[in-house]
N, C-alpha and C positions, 0 to 999 in steps of 0.2 A: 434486858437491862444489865449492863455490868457497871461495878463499882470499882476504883482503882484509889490507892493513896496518892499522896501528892507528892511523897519520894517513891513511889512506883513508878507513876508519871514520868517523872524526872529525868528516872532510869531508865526506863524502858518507853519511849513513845513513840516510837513502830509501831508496836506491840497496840497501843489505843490507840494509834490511828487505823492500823486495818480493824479493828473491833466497832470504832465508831463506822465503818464502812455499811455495816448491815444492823448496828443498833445507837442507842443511844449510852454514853459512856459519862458516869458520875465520878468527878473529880473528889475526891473528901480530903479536908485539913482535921488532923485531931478529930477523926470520924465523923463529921459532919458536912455533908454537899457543901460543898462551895462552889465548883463548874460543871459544867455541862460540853463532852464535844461530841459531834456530831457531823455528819457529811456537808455539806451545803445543798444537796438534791434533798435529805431529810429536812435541811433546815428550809431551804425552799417550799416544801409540804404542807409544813409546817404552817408555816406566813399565808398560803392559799396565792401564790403570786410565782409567775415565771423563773426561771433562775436567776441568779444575781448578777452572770454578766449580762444577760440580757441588759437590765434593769439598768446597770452603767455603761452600756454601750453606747445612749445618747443616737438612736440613726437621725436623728436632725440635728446634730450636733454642729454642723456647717449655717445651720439656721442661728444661730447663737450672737445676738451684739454682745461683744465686751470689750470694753478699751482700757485698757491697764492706768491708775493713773502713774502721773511721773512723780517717780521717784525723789524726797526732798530729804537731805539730813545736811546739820549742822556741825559745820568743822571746825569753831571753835575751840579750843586749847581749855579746857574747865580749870576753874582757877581753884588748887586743891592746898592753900597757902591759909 
C-alpha cells in the first residue's frame, strides 16, 4: 500500500499511476484518505466481475430498440421588459 498527498499527486502522477500498477495507492488531503487509485484489472478483482470493457462492450448491442424522441424547443423571444 502506498500513500501519497494530494500535491504529491498533483505533481507527480506518473509517478502513482505506475505505483497503482502493482498496488493500491491512497490519496490523502490534510493527511486523511480521501482516494483511492488503482488499476482497473485490480479494480476488476475487486468487483469479482470480468473487466470493464467487457462489461461496456454491449455484444448484443445491435439487439437494442431505441428511437430517439424528436426534438421540441420553444423560440419564442421571453419577454424580459
Amino acid at each position: 500500500m502506498t500513500s501519497v498527498s494530494s500535491r504529491e499527486f498533483n505533481q507527480n502522477t506518473s509517478a502513482a499511476k505506475r505505483a497503482a500498477e502493482s498496488e493500491v495507492v491512497f490519496i490523502t488531503d490534510r493527511g486523511r484518505p480521501s482516494h483511492v487509485l488503482m488499476s482497473v484489472e485490480m479494480y476488476d478483482r475487486l468487483r469479482g466481475r470480468g473487466s470493464l470493457y467487457d462489461a461496456l462492450a454491449m455484444p448484443d448491442a445491435d439487439e437494442v430498440e431505441f428511437e430517439a424522441p424528436r426534438a421540441r424547443f420553444d423560440a419564442r423571444v421571453p419577454d424580459l421588459g
